[in-house]
Short mmCIF file of the C-alpha atoms (twelve columns), coordinates in Angstrom:
data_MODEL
# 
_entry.id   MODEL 
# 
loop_
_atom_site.group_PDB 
_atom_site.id 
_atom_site.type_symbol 
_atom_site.label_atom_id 
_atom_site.label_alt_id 
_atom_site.label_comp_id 
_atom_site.label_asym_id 
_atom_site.label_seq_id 
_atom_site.Cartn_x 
_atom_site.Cartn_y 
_atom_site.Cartn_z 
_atom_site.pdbx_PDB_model_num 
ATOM 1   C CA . UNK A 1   184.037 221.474 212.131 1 
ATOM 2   C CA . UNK A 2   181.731 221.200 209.252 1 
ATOM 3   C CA . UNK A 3   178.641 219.078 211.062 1 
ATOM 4   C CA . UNK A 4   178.431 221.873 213.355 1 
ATOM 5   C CA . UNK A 5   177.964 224.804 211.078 1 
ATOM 6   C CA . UNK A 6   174.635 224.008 211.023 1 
ATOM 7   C CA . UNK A 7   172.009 223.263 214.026 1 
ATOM 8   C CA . UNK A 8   169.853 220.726 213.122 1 
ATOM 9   C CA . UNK A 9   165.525 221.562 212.609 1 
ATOM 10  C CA . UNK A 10  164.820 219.810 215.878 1 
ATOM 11  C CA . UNK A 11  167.430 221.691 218.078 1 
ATOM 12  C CA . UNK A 12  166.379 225.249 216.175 1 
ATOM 13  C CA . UNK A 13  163.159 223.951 216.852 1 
ATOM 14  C CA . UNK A 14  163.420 223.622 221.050 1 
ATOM 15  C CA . UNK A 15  164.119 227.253 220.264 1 
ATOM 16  C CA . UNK A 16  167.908 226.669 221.901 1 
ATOM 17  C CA . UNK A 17  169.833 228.867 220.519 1 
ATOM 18  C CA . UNK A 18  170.052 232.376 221.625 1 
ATOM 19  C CA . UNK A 19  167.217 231.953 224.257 1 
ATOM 20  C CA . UNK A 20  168.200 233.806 228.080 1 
ATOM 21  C CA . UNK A 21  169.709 231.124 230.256 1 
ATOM 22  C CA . UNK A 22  166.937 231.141 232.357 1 
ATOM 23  C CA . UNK A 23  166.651 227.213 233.788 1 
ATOM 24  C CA . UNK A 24  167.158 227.075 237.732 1 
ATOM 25  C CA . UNK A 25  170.802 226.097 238.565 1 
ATOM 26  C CA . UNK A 26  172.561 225.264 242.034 1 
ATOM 27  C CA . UNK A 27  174.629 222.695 243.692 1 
ATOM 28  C CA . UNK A 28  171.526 220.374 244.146 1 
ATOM 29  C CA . UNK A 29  171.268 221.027 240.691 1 
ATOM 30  C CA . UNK A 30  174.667 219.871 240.053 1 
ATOM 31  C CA . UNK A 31  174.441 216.978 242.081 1 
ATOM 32  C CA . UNK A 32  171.415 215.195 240.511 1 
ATOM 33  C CA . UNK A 33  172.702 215.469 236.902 1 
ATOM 34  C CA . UNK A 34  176.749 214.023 238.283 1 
ATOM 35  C CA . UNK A 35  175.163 211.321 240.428 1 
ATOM 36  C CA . UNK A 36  171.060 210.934 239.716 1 
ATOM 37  C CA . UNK A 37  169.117 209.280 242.260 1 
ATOM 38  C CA . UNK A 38  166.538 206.078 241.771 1 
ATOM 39  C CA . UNK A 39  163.529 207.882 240.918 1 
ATOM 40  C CA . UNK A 40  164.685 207.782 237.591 1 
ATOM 41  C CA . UNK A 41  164.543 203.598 237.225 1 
ATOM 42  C CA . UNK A 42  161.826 203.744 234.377 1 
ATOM 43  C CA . UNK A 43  164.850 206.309 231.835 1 
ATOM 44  C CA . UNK A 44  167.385 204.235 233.604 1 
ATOM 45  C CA . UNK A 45  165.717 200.984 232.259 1 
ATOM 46  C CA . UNK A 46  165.279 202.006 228.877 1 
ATOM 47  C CA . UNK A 47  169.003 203.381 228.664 1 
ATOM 48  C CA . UNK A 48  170.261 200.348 229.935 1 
ATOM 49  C CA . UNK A 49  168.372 198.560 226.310 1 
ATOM 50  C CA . UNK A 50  170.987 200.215 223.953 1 
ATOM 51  C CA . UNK A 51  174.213 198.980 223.095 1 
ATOM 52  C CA . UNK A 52  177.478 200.415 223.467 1 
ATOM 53  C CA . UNK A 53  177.990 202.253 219.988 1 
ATOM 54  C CA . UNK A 54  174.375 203.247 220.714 1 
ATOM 55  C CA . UNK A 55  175.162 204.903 223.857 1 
ATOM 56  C CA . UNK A 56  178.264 207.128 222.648 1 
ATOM 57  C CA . UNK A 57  176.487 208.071 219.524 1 
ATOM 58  C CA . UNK A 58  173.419 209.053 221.646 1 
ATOM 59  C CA . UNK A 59  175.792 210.951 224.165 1 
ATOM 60  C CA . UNK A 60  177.299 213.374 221.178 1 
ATOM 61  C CA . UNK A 61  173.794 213.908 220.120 1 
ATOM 62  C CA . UNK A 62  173.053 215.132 223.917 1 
ATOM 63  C CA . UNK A 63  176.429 217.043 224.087 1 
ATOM 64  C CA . UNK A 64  175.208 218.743 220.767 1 
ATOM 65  C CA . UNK A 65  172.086 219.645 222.727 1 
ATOM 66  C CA . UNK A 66  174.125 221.437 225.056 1 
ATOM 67  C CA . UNK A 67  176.239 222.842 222.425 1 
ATOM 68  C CA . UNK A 68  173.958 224.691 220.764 1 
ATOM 69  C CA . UNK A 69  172.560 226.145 224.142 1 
ATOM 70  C CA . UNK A 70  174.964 227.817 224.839 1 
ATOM 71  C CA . UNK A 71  176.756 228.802 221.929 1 
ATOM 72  C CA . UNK A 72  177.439 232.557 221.908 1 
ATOM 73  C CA . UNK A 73  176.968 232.366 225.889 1 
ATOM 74  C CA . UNK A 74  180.831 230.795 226.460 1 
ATOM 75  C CA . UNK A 75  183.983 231.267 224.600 1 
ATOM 76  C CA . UNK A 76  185.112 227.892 225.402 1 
ATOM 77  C CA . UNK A 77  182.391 226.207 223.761 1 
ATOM 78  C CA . UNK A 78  184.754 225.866 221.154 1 
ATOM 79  C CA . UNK A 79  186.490 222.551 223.379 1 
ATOM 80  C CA . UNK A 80  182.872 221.143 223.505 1 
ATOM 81  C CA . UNK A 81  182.842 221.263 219.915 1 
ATOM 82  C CA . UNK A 82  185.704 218.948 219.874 1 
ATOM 83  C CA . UNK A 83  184.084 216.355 222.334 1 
ATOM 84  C CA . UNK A 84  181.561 216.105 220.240 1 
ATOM 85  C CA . UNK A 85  183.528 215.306 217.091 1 
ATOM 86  C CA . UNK A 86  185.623 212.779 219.123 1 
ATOM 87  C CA . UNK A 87  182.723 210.977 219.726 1 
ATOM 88  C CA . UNK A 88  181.153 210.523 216.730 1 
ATOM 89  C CA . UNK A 89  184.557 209.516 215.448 1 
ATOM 90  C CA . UNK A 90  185.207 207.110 217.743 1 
ATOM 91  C CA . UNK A 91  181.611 205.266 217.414 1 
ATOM 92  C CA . UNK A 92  183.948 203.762 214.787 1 
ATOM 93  C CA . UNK A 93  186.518 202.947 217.047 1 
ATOM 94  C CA . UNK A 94  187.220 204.315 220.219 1 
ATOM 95  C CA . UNK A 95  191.216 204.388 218.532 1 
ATOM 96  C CA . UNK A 96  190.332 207.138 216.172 1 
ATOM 97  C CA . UNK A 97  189.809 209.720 218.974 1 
ATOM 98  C CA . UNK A 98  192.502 210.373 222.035 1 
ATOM 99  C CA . UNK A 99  190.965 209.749 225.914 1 
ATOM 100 C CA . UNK A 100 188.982 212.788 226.482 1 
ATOM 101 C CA . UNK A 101 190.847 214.053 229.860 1 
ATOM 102 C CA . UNK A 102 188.796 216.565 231.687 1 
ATOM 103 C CA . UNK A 103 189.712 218.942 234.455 1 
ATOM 104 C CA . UNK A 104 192.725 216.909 235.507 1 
ATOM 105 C CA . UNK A 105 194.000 219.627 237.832 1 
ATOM 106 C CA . UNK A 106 190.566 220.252 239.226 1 
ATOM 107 C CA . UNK A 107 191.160 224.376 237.820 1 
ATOM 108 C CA . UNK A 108 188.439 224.193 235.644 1 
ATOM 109 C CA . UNK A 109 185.319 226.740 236.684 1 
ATOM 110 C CA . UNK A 110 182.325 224.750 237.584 1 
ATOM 111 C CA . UNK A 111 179.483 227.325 239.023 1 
ATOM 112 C CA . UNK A 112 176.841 229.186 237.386 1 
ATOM 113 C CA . UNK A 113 174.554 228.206 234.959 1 
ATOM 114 C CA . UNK A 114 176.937 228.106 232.464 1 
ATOM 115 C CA . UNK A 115 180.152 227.071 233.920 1 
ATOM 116 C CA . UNK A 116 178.174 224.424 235.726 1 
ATOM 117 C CA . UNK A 117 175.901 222.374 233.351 1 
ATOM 118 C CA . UNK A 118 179.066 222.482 230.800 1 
ATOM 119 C CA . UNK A 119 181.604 221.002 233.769 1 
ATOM 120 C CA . UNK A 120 178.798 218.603 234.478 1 
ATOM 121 C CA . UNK A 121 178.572 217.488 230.557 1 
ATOM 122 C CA . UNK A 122 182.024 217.442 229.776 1 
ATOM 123 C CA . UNK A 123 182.647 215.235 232.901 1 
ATOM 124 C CA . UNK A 124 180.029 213.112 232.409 1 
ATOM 125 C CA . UNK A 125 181.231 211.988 228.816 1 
ATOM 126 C CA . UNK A 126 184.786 211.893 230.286 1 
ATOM 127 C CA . UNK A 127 182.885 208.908 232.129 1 
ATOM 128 C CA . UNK A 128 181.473 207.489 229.343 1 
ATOM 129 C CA . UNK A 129 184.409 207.840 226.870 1 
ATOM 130 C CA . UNK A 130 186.549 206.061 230.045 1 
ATOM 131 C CA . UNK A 131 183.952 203.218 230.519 1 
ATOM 132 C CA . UNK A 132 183.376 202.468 226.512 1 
ATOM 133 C CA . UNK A 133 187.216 202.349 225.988 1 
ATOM 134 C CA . UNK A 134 187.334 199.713 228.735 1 
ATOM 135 C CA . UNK A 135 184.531 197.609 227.581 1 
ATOM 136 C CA . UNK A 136 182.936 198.106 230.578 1 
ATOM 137 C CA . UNK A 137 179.733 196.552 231.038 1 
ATOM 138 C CA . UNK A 138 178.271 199.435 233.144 1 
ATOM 139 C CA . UNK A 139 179.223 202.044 229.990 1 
ATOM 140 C CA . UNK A 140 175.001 202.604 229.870 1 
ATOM 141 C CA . UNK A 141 175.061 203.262 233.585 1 
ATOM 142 C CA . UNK A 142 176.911 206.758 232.685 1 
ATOM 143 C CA . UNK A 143 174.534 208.378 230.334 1 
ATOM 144 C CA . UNK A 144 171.296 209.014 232.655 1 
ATOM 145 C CA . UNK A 145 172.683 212.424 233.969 1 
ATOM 146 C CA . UNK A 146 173.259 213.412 230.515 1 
ATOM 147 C CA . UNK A 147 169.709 212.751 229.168 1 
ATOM 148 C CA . UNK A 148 168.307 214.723 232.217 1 
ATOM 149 C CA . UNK A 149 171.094 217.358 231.597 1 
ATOM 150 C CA . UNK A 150 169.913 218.347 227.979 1 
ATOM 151 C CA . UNK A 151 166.364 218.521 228.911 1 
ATOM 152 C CA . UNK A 152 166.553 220.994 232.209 1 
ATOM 153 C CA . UNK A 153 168.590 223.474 229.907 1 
ATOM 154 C CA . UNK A 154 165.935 223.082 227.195 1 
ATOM 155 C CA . UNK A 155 163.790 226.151 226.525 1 
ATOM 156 C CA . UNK A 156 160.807 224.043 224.756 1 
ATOM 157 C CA . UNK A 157 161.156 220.695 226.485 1 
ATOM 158 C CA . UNK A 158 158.305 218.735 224.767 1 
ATOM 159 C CA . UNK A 159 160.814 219.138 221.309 1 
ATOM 160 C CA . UNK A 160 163.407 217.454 223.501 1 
ATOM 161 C CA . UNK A 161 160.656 214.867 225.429 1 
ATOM 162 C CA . UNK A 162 159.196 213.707 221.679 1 
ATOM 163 C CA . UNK A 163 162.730 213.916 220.252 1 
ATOM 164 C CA . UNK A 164 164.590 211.948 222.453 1 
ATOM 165 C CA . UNK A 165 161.164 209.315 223.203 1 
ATOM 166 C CA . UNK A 166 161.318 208.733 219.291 1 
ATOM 167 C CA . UNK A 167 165.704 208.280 219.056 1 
ATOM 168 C CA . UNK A 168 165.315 205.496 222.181 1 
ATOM 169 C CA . UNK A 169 162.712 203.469 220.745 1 
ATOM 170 C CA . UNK A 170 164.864 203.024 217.344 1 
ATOM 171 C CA . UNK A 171 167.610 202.378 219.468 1 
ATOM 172 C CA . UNK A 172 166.101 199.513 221.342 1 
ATOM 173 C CA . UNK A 173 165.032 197.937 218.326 1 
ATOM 174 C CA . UNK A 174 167.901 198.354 215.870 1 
ATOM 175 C CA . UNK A 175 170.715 198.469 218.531 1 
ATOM 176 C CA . UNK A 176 169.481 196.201 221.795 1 
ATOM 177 C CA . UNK A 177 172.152 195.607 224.471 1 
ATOM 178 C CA . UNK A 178 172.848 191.969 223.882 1 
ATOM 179 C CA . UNK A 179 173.581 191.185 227.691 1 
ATOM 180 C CA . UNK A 180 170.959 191.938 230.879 1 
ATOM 181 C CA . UNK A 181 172.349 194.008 233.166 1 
ATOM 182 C CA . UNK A 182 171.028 192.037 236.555 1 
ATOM 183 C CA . UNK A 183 173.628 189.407 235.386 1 
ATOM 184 C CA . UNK A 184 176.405 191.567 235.804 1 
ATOM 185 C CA . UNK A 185 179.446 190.875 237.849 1 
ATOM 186 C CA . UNK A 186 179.692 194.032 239.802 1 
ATOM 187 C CA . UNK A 187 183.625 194.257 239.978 1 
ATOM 188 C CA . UNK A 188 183.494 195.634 236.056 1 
ATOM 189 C CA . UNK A 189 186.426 193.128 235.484 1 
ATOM 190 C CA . UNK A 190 184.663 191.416 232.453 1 
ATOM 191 C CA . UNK A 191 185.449 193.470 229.140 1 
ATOM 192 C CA . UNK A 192 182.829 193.974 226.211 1 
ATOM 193 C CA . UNK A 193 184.066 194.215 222.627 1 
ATOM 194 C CA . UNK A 194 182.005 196.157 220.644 1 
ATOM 195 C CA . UNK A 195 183.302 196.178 217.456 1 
ATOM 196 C CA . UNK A 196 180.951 193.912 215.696 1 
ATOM 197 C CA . UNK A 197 178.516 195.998 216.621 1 
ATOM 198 C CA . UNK A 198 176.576 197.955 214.105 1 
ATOM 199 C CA . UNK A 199 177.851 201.601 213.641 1 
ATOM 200 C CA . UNK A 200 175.609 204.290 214.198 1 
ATOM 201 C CA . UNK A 201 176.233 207.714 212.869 1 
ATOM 202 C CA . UNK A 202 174.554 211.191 213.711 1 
ATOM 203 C CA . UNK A 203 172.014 211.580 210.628 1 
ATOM 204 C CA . UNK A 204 170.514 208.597 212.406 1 
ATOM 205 C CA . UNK A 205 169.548 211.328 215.378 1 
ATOM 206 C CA . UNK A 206 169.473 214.670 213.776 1 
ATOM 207 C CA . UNK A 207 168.059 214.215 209.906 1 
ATOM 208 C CA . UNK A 208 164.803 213.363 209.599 1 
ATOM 209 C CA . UNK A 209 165.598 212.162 205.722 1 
ATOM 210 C CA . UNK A 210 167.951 209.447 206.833 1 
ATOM 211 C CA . UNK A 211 166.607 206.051 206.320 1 
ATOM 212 C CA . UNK A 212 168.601 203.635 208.128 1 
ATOM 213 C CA . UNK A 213 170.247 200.245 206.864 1 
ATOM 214 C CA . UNK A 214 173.845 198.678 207.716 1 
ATOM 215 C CA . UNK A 215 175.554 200.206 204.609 1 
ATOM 216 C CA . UNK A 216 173.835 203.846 204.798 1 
ATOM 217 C CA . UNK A 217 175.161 203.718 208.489 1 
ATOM 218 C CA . UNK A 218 178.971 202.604 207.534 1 
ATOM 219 C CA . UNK A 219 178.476 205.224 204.443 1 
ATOM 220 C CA . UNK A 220 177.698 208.341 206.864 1 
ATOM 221 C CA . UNK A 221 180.256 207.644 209.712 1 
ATOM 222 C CA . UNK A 222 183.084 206.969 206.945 1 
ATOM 223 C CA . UNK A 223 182.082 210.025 205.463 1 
ATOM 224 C CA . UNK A 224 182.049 212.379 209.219 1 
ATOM 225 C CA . UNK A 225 185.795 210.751 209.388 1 
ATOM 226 C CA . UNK A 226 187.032 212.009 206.213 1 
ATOM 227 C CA . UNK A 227 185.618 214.964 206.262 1 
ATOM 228 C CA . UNK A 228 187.055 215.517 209.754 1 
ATOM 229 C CA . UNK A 229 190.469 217.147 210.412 1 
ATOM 230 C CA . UNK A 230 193.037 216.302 212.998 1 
ATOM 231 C CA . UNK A 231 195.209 219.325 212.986 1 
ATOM 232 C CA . UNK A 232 192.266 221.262 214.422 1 
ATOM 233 C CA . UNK A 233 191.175 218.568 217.118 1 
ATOM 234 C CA . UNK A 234 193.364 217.543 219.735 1 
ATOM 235 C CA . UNK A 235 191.333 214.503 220.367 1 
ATOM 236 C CA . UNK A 236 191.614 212.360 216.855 1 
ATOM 237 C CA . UNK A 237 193.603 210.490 216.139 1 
ATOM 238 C CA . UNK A 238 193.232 209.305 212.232 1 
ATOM 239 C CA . UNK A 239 196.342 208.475 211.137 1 
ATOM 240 C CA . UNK A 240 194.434 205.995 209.085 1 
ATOM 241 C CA . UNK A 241 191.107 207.338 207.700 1 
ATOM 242 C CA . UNK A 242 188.577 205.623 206.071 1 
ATOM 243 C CA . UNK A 243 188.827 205.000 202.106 1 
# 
């Protein structure tokens, strides 16, 4: 997958890749970034500002986090690569990428600091890639225990803390949810089309030189597409790629 040849400055710059796997991991552990508890309202809040192409686009950028962190640590890193790809397809369309099933016979190894935080990502964007294919008004809800995810694995956290601090804020402004979330129906019956939302593509998190507009969005994300290949990724499905 071409994008991921390369890590981009800011993750080279958190000093990822290659660094010991040396973060504190247990079942607590595990349990905060699956199911995080309230102390977190203030991230929750600003998550919760985004809208729905936001939120997938800003969960491959976090998967990519954890990509690169353990790259050379895992052989199956390779399926994470995938994921990631999926998404950033499917901030298109959510049709251009297959469901991204996860551990459906619960055989999948989930201890140890490697095993564990990758379960926990790969789970939690099985979530998220469920709730944005539904149009489900909760689909920000999901994305909290990845933010906190990325960061406890980071080596240099302040790259992460300034990184991510600067992504939400352009987020907020140039892709606000359009509904409030206190006036939500909590049965998650009501479905939310976002397809006439902006698209949002990954220079817009990972290259500084991007300068964002409408067009130079659609331009980038048509361009990921075509340059991505479906007989190498199990999860796209683009049958009908961009001109």
């Amino acid at each position: 997958m071409k994008s991921l040849k390369n890590a981009p400055q800011i993750i080279l710059n958190s000093k990822h890749i290659g660094h010991p796997i040396d973060f504190k991991w247990n079942k607590k552990k595990m349990e905060k970034f699956l199911d995080p508890l309230d102390e977190y309202k203030e991230l929750e809040t600003k998550l919760l500002n985004i809208n729905h192409k936001a939120t997938v686009g800003l969960s491959a950028a976090l998967l990519e986090w954890i990509y690169w962190r353990f790259l050379g640590h895992n052989t199956s890193i390779t399926d994470t690569e995938k994921r990631i790809e999926a998404l950033w397809c499917s901030t298109k369309d959510p049709e251009l990428s297959s469901p991204l099933l996860f551990d459906t016979n619960f055989d999948i190894p989930a201890s140890g600091p490697i095993n564990g935080p990758l379960w926990v990502a790969h789970m939690t964007v099985r979530m998220i890639d469920v709730r944005y294919r539904k149009g489900s008004y909760f689909l920000q809800n999901e994305i909290l225990g990845l933010v906190l995810l990325a960061r406890h694995i980071t080596p240099k956290k302040n790259v992460f803390d300034n990184w991510f601090n600067n992504i939400i804020i352009q987020l907020t402004y140039l892709y606000p949810c359009p509904y409030a979330n206190e006036d939500l129906d909590e049965t998650d019956e009501k479905v939310y089309d976002s397809h006439n939302e902006s698209l949002i593509c990954r220079d817009f998190f990972f290259n500084p030189k991007f300068r964002y507009t409408i067009m130079a969005s659609e331009k980038a994300v048509n361009k990921y597409i075509q340059n991505s290949d479906q007989k190498s990724n199990p999860f796209l499905q683009l049958s009908q790629k961009v001109s």
